[in-house]
N, C-alpha and C positions, 0 to 999 in steps of 0.2 A: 504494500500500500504506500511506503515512504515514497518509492519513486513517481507515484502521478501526482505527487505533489511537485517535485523538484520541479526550477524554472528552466530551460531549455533556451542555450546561448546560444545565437548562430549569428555569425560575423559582428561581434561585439554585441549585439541586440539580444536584449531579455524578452522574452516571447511569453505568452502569458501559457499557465498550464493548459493539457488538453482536457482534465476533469472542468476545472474551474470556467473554463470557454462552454463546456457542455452546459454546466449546470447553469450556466448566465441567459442560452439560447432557449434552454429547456424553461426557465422563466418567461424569457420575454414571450415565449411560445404558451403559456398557461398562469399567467399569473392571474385571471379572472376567475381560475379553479382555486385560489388560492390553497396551493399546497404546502403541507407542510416540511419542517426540515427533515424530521422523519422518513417521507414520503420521497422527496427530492432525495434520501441518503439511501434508499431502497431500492427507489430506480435506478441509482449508478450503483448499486453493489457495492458502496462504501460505507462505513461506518457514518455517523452524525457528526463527531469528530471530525475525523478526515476533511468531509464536504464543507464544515464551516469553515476550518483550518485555510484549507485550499481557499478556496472563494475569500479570504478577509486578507489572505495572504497577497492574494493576485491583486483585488481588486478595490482593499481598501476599507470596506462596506460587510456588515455583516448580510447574510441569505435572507433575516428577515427586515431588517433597511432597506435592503436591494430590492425586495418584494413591497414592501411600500411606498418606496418612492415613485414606482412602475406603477404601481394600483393608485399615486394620488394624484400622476398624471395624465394617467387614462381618467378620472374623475374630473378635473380642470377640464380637459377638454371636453365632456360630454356636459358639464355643467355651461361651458359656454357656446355649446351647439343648443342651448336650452331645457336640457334633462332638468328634470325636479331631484336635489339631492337625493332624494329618498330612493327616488327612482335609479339613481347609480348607484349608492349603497346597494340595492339588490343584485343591479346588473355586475358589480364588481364583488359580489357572493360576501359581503360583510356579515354578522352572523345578528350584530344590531345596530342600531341606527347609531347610536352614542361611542362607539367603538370608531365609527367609520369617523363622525363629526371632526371627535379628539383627534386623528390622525390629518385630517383635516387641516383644520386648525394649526395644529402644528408643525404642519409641513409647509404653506402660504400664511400663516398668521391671520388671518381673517374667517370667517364661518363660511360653510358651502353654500348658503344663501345667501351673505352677503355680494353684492356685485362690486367687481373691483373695475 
């Protein structure tokens, strides 16, 4: 398992792992399932560990940062296509309104109803 962590140098260039590139696309490809890290660590046959390790390593960002910042920008933009919050909280599978708000909030500082 150590080695799908290691970074892979070619011609001076740090290249980002090939678990940590999976598990970023396998996000941006589902983050409306909102899954968990569990579930993300299942799919690639790696430990919870491992998959956080890698991904925070590579990228900075923990797995569920990276999944909420993806889930609060698909939110922005369907609130300003005209979506009613509430109406995104479902479509972005939040489990309740108050949860999504708080995230919300504090990811633009302002409430999903307020117009900015």
């Amino acid at each position: 398992m150590a080695g799908r962590c290691k970074k892979i140098s070619s011609n001076g260039v740090i290249k980002k792992t090939e678990l940590s590139l999976a598990i970023k696309q396998y996000l941006n490809e589902n983050h409306k399932k909102n899954p968990s890290v569990k579930e993300i660590s299942e799919h690639f046959f790696v430990s919870v560990s491992t998959a956080c390790h890698c991904f925070k390593a590579d990228f900075g960002i923990s797995i569920k940062k990276y999944l909420i910042e993806k889930k609060m920008d698909e939110a922005k933009k369907l609130i300003e296509k005209g979506e009613s919050p509430k109406k995104v909280c479902e479509k972005l599978n939040y489990e309740n309104y108050t949860t999504f708000y708080r995230n919300y909030r504090k990811h633009f500082g302002v409430s999903p109803s307020d117009k900015e």
